[in-house]
C-alpha positions as CSV (number, residue, x, y, z in Angstrom):
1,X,-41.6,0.4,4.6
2,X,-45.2,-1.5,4.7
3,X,-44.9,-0.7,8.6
4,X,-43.9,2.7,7.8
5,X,-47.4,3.1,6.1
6,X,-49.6,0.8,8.2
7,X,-48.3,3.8,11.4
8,X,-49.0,6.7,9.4
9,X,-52.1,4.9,8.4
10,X,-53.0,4.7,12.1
11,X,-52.2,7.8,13.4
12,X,-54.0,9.9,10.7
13,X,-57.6,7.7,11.5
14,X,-56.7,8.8,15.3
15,X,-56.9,12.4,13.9
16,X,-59.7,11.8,12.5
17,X,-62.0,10.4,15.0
18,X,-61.1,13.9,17.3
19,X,-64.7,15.3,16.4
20,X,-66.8,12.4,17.5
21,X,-69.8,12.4,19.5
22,X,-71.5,9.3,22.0
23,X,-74.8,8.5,21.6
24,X,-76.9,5.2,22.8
25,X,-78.2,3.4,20.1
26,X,-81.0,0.8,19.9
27,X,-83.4,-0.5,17.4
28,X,-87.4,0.0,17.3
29,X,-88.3,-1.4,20.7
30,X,-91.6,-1.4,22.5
31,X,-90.6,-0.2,26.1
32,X,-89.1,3.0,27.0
33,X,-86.6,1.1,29.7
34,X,-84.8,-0.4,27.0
35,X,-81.2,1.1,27.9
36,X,-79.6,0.9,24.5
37,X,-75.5,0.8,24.0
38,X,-73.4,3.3,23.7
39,X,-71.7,4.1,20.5
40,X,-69.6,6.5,19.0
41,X,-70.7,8.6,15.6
42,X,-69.0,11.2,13.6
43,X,-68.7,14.9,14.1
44,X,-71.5,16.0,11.8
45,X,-74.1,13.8,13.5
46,X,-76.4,14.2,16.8
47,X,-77.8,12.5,19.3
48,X,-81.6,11.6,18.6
49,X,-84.5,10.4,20.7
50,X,-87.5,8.8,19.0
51,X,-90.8,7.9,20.4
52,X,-93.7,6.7,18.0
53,X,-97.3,6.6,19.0
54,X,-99.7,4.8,17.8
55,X,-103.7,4.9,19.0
56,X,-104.5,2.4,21.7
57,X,-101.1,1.2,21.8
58,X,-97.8,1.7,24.4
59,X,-95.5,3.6,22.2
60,X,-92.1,2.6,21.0
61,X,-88.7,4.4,21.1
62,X,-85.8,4.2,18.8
63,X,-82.4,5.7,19.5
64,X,-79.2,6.7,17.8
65,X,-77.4,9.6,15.5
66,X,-78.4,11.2,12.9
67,X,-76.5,13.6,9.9
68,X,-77.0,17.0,11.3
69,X,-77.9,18.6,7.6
70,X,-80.7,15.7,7.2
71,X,-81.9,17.0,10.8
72,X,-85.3,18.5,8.8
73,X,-88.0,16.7,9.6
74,X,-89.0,15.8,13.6
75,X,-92.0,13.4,12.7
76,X,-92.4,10.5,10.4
77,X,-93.9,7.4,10.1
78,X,-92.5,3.7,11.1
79,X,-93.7,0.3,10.4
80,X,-93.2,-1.8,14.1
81,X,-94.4,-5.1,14.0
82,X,-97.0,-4.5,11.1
83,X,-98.8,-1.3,12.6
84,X,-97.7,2.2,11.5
85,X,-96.7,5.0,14.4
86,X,-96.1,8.4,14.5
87,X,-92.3,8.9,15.2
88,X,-91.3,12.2,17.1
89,X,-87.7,13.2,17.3
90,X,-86.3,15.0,20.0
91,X,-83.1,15.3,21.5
92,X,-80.5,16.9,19.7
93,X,-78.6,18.7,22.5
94,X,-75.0,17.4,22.9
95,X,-73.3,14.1,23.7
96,X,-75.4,11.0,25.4
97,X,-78.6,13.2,25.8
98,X,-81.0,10.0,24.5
99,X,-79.7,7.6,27.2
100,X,-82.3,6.9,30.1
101,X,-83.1,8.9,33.0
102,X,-81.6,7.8,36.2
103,X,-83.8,6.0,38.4
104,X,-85.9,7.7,40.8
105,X,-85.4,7.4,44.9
106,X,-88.1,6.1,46.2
């Protein structure tokens, strides 16, 4: 019976996971190579692309999803290693969109 439950169990997160979408994710970083990993979120989130800026600084990037209702503001700040930047957010076009460009022929 338990194993009865622990299948219907299964099959019903399978359903569930249908309206996914794959995005890299990584943490504040201060280089714009920084590839990421991929990861999968759920159907009401996109892709996202930050950059942050700060004056007289390289800027930093940050990557993920975010909840498409909370999708309101573009720019806030971020606290990176103790100095505040301006983060931008762009990218919010369909599946993997924030991973890295592919390398340029020379």
């Amino acid at each position: 019976m338990v194993l009865g439950w622990l299948l219907l169990l299964v099959m019903a997160l399978s359903l569930v996971t249908t309206g996914t979408m794959d995005c890299i994710f990584c943490e504040l970083a201060d280089s714009s190579n920084y590839p990421g990993i991929p990861m999968t979120y759920g159907k009401d989130q996109e892709c996202l692309m930050g950059e942050g800026t700060a004056p007289g600084l390289s800027p930093i990037i940050n990557k993920g999803a975010m909840d498409i209702s909370s999708y309101r503001r573009l720019e806030e700040p971020v606290t990176y290693q103790g100095i505040t930047y301006s983060l931008t957010f762009t990218c919010h076009y369909g599946e993997l969109c924030n991973r890295p460009p592919p390398p340029q022929a020379a």
